[in-house]
C-alpha positions as CSV (number, residue, x, y, z in Angstrom):
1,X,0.0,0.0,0.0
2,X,1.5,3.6,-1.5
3,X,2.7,5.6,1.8
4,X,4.1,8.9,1.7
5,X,4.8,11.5,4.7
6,X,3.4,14.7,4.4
7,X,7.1,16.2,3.9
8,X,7.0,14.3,0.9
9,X,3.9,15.1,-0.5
10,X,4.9,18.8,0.4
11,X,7.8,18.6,-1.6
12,X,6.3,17.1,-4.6
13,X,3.9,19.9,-5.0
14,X,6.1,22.3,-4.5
15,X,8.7,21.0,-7.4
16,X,5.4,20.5,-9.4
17,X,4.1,24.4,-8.7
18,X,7.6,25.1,-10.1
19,X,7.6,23.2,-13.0
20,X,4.2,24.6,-13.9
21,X,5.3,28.3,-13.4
22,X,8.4,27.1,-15.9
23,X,5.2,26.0,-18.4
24,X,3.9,29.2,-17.9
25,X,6.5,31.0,-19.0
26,X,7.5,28.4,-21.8
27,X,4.1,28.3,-23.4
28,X,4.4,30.5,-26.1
29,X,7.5,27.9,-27.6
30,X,4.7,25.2,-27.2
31,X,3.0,27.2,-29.3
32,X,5.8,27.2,-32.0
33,X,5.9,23.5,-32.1
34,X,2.7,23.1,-32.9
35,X,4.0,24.9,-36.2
36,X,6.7,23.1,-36.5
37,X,4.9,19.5,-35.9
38,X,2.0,19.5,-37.4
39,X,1.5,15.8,-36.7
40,X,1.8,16.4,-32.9
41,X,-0.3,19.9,-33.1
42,X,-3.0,19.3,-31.3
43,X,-1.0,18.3,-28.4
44,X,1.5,21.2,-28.7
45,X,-1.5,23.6,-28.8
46,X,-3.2,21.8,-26.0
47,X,0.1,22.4,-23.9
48,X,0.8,26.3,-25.0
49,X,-2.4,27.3,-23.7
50,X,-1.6,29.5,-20.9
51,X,-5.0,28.6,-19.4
52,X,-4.3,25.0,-19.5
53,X,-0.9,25.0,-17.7
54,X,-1.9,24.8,-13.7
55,X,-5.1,22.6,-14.2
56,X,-2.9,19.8,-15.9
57,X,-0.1,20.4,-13.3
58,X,-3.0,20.0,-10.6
59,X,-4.0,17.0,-12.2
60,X,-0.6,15.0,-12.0
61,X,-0.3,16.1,-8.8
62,X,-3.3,14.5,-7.7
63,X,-2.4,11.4,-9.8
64,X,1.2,11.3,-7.7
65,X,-0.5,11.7,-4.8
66,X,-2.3,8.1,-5.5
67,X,0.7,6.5,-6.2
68,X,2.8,7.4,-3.3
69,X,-0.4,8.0,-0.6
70,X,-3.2,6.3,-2.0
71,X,-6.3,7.2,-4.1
72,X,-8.5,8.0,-1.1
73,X,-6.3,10.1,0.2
74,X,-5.1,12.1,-3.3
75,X,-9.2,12.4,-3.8
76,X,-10.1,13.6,0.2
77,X,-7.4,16.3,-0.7
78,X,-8.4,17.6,-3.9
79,X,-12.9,17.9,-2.9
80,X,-11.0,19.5,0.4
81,X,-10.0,22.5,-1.5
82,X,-12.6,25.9,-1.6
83,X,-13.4,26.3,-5.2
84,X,-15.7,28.9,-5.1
85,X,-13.4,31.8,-6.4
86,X,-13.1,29.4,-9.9
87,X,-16.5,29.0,-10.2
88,X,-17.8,32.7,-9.7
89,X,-15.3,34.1,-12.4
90,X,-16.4,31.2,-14.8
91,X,-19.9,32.4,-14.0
92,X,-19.4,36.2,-14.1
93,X,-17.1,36.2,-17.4
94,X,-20.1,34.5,-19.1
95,X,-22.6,37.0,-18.1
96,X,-20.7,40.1,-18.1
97,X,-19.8,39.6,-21.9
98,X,-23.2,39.0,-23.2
99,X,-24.0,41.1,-26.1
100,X,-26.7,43.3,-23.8
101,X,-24.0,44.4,-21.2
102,X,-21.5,44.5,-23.3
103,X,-23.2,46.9,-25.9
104,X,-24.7,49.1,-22.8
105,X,-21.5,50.0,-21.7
106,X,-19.6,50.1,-24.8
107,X,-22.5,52.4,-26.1
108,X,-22.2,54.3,-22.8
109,X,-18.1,55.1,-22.9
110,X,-18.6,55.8,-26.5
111,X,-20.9,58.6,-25.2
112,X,-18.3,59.8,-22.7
113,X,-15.7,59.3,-25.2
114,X,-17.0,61.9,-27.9
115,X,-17.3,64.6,-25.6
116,X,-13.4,64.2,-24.3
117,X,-11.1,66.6,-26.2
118,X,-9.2,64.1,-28.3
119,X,-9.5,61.5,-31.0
120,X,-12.6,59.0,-30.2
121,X,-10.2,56.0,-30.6
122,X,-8.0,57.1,-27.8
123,X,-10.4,58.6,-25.8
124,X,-12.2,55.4,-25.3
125,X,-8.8,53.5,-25.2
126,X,-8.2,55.8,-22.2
127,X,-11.6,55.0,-20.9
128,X,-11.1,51.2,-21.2
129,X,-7.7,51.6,-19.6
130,X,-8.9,53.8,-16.5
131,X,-12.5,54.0,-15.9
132,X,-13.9,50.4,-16.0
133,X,-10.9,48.8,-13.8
134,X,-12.4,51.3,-11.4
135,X,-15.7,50.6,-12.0
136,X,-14.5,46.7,-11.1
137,X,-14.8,48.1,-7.7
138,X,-18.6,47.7,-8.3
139,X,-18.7,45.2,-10.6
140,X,-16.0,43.1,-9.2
141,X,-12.3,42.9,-11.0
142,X,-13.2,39.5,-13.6
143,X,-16.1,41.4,-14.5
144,X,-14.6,44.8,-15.2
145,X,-11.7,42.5,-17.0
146,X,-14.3,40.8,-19.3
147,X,-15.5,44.3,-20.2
148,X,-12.5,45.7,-20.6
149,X,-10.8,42.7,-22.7
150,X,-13.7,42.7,-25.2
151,X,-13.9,46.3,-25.5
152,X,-10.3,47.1,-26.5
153,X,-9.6,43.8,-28.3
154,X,-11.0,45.1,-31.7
155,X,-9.1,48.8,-30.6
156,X,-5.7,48.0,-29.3
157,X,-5.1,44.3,-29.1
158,X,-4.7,43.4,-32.4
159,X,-3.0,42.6,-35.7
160,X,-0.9,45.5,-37.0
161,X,-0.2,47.5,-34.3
162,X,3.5,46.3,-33.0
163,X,3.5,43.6,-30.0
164,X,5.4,46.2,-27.9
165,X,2.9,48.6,-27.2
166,X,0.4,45.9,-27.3
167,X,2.4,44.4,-24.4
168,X,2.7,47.4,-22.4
169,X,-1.0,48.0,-22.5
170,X,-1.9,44.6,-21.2
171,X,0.7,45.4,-18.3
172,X,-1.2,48.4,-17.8
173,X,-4.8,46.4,-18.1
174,X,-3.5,44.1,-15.9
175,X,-2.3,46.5,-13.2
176,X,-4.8,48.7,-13.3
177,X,-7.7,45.9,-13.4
178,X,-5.3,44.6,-10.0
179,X,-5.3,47.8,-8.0
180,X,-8.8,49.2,-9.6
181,X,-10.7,46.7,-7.5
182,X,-9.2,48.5,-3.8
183,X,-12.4,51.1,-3.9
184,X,-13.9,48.9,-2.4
185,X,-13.7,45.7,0.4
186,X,-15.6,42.9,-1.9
187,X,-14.3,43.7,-5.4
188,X,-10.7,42.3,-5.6
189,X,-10.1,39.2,-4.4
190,X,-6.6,39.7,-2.6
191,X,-8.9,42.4,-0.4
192,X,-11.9,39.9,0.0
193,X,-9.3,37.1,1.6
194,X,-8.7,39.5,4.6
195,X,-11.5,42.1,5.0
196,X,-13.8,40.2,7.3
197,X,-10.8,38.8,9.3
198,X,-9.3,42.3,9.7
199,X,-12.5,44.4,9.6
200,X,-12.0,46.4,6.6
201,X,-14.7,47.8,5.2
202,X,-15.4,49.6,2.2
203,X,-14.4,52.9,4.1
204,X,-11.4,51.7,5.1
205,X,-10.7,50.7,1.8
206,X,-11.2,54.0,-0.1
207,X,-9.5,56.1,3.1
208,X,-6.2,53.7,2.8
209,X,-5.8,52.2,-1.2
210,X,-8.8,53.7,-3.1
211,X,-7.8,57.4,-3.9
212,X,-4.4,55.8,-4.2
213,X,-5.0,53.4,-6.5
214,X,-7.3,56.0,-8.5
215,X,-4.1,58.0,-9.1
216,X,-2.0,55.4,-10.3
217,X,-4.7,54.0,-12.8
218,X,-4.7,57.7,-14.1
219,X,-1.5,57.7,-14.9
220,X,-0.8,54.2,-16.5
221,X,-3.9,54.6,-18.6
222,X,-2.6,57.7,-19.5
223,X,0.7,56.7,-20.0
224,X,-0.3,53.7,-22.6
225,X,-2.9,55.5,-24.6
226,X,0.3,58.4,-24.9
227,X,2.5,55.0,-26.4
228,X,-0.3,53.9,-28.5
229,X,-1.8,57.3,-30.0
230,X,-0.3,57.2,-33.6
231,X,-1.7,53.4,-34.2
232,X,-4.9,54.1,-32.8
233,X,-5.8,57.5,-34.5
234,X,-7.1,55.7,-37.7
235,X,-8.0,52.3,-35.8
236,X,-11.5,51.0,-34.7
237,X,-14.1,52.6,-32.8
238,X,-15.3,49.9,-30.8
239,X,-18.3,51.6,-29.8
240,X,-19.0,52.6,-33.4
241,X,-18.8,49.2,-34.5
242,X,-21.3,48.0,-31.7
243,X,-23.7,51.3,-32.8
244,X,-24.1,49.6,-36.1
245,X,-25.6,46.5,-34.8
246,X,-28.9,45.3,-34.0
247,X,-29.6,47.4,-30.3
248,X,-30.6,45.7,-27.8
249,X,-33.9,46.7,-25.7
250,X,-33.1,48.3,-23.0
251,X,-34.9,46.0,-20.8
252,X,-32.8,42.8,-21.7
253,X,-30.2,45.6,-20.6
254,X,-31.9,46.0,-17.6
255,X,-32.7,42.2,-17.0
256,X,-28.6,41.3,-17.5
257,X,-27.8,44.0,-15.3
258,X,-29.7,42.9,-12.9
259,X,-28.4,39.4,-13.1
260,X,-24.7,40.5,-12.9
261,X,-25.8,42.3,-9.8
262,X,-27.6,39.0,-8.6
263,X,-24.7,37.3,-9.2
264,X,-21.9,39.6,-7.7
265,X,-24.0,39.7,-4.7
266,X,-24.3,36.0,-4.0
267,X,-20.4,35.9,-4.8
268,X,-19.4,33.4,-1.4
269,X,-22.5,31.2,-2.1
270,X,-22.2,28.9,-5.1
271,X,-25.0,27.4,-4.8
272,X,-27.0,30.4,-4.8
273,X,-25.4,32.0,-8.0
274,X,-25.3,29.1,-10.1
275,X,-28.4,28.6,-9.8
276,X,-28.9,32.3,-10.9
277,X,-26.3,31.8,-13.7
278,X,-28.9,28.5,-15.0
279,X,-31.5,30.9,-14.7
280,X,-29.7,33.6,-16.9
281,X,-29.0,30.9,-19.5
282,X,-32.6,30.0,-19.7
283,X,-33.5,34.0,-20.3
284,X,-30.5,34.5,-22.8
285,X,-31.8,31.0,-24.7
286,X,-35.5,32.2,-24.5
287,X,-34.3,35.8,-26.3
288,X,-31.6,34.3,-28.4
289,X,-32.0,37.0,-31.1
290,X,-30.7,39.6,-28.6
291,X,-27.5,37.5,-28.0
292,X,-23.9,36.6,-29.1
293,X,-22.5,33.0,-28.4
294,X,-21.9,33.1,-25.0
295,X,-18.1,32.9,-24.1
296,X,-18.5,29.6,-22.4
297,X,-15.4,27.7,-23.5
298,X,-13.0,30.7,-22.8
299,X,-14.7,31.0,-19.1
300,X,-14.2,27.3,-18.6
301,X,-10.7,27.3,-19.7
302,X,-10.2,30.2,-17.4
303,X,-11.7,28.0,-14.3
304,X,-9.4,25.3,-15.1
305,X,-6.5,27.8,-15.0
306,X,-7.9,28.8,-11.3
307,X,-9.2,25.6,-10.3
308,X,-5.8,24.0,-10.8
309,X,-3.8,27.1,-9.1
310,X,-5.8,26.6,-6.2
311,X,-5.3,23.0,-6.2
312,X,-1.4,23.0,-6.8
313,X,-1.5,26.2,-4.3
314,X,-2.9,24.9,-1.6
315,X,0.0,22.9,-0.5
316,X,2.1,25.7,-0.9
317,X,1.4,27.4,2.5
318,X,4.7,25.2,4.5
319,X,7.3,28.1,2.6
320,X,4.8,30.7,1.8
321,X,3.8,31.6,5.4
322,X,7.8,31.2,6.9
323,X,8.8,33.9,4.2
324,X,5.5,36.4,5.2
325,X,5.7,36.1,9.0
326,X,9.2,36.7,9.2
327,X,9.3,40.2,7.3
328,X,9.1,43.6,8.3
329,X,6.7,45.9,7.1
330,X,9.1,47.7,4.2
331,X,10.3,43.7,3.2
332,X,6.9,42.7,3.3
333,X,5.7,45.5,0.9
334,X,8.4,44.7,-1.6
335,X,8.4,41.0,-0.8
336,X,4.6,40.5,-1.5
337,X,4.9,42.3,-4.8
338,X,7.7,39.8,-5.8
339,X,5.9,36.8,-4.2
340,X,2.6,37.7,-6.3
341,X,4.4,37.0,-9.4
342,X,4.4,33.5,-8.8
343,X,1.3,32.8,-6.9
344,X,-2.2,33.9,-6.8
345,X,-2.2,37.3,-4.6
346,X,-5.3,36.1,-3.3
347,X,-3.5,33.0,-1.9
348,X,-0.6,35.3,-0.6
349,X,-3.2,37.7,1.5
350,X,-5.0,34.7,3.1
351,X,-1.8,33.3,3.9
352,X,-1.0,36.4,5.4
353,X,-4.3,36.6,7.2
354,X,-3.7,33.2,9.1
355,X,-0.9,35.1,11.1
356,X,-1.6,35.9,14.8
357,X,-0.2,39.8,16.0
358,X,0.2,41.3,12.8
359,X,0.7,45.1,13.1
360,X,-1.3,47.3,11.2
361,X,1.4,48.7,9.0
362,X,2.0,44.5,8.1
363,X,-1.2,44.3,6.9
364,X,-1.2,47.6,4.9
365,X,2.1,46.4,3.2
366,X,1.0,42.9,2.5
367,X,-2.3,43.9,0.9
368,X,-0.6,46.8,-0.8
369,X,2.3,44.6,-2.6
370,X,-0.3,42.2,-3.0
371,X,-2.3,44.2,-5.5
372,X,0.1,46.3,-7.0
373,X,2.2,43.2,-8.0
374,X,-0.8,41.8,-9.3
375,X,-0.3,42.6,-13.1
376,X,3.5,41.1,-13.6
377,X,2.2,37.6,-14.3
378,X,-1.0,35.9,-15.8
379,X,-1.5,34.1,-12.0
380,X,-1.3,37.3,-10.1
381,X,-4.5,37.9,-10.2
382,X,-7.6,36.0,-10.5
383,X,-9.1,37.8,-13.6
384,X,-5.3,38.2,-15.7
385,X,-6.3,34.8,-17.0
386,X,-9.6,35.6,-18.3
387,X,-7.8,38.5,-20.0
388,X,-5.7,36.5,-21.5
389,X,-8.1,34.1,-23.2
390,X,-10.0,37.0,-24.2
391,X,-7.0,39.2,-25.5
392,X,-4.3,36.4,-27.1
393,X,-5.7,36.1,-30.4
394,X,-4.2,40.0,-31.2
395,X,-0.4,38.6,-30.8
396,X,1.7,37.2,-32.8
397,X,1.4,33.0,-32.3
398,X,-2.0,33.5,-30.7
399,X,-0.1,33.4,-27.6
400,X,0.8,36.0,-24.6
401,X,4.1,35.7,-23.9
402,X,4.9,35.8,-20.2
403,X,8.4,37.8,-20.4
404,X,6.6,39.9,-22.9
405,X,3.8,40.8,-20.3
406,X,6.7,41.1,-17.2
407,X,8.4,43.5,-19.2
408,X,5.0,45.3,-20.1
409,X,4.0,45.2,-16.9
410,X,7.2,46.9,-15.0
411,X,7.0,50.6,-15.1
412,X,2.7,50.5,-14.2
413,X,3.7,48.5,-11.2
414,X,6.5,50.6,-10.1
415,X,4.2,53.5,-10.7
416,X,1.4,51.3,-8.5
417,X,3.9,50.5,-5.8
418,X,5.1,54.1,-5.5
419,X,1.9,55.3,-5.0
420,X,1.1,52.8,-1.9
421,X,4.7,53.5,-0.9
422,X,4.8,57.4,-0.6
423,X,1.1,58.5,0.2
């Protein structure tokens, strides 16, 4: 009978968490083979999808778990984890880019955009950038990711516009989605993990990060609609584009709306919203005419991506906590921001929640680092992979390169980080 100490098991998962961050970053030469052998493509793609990586790295760890501690024990560990988080972005990606909300507020920032002082096409490249990762603070960050993601992907993230600026405004996207959600104590998920625990309340939130975070969105939406103004000045108008089609009546609007706000509500019960979320799929089959195919595959791939992290993540906690409890509050600040590159900042911030006697600057610099590290990789934060799906078929390969978005995503998170830092 397969025995294995917990030591051991630890160990595995940690060499396996490594190996998959190693995918991560090697996904985009998957990619290539597929070109390369066309016999084998299918697999090749299978493997070079970012999405893909930490649910099939979850998987053979559970499988090595039954070898070396037994099947009962690799499945007692596995339905032991909380995947709630998984399931809520799966469910809120699909609703918040049906056609109805997605043409009420692409309609409503084309409004906003015409009466701004420049160009449409940056003006609502700006707005894309800057106002809806703030309004994620209402609508939660995979929502206002969804939105975003679909809104610039005919504007900015795609072919013919060089993969450098396209990079840097996915670092800013990423960032700004991160930090965007700090308005408030229930949109961002790195927040969410400690608000109860250390009674932070929306109040708190806007006093301490909000107005912060407001700042630095300005500026990196600013900053990357500077870098991209002579490609966008003859490029789409999203909100053109969506003027031309069929409109929707405005009380399907109203009916979605009011589901995404259902939904977002009931976010900690699962039961509760996917039951709403069968409920929404009965309405959006019953007035089909009013719809586009619902993203269903991209939201489920996106689960698997967050599913598997929080599988593979969960037995991470035996280093991870060590490394938090024994920093002070400047290390902590820096440290978070590097540790959130290669794990969920959610993960890190409940980690950091477990630890008795933590001072109150501790907590501000774990949380802070937390979300302002949070666009550097596609698993530091929850909603980057659902950008990603979204966003990958505007570079080159199909594929977002994860030293292309590091590098894009260095001077917005400096510029986040300095803001939490100095004010």
């Amino acid at each position: 009978m397969p025995v294995a100490s917990p030591e051991t098991l630890q160990i595995v998962a940690a060499v396996l968490f490594g190996i998959a961050l190693v995918h991560t970053f090697a996904a985009k030469q998957f990619e290539r083979l597929s070109h390369r052998f066309p016999a084998h493509a299918g697999l090749f793609h299978l493997l070079g999808e970012v999405e893909v990586v930490f649910g099939f790295w979850a998987i053979i760890l559970v499988m090595v778990m039954a070898l070396l501690a037994g099947p009962a024990e690799a499945l007692a560990y596995a339905e032991s984890r909380h995947y709630t988080e998984p399931l809520f972005v799966f469910v809120v990606m699909v609703v918040a880019a049906s056609r109805p909300i997605l043409q009420a507020v692409t309609l409503a920032i084309g409004q906003i955009a015409r009466r701004m002082p420049m160009p449409v096409s940056l003006a609502t490249a700006w707005l894309g950038l800057a106002l809806v990762p703030i309004l994620g603070s209402l609508i939660t960050e995979p929502a206002a990711m969804t939105i975003a993601a679909l809104m610039l992907s005919l504007l900015v993230f795609r072919q013919g516009i060089p993969e450098g600026p396209k990079y840097f405004a996915l670092g800013v996207l990423f960032v700004n989605i991160s930090i965007g959600g700090t308005l408030s104590s229930f949109a961002a998920p790195p927040v969410l993990m400690v608000a109860a625990t250390w009674n932070w309340d929306s109040a708190f939130m806007m006093a301490n990060f909000g107005w912060k975070a407001a700042i630095a969105v300005v500026i990196n939406a600013t900053l990357a609609t500077l870098l991209l103004s002579r490609h966008l000045k003859e490029g789409l108008d999203p909100a053109g584009t969506e003027a031309r089609t069929e409109p929707v009546p405005a009380m399907v609007m109203l009916v979605h709306f009011a589901f995404l706000a259902g939904i977002v509500v009931l976010a900690h019960h699962p039961v509760a919203f996917l039951g709403l979320f069968l409920l929404f799929l009965g309405y959006a089959q019953a007035y089909e005419r009013h719809q586009s195919p619902l993203i269903v595959k991209e939201a489920l791939l996106v689960a698997f991506f967050l599913a598997g992290l929080v599988v593979l993540g969960g037995m991470q906690q035996w280093w991870l906590q060590p490394i938090i409890a024994d920093m002070s509050p400047q290390v902590l600040f820096f440290g978070a921001a590097a540790l959130t590159a290669v794990t969920d900042n959610a993960a890190l911030t409940y980690l950091g929640s477990l630890i008795e006697g933590m001072s109150d600057e501790a907590k501000y610099a774990l949380v802070a680092g937390a979300v302002g590290g949070g666009g550097l990789t596609v698993i530091a934060n929850a909603p980057n992979p659902a950008g990603v799906a979204l966003l990958k078929g505007g570079f080159s390969d199909e594929t977002v390169s994860a030293g292309g978005l590091l590098l894009g995503a260095l001077l917005p998170t400096t510029i986040a980080l300095a803001m939490f830092l100095l004010f």
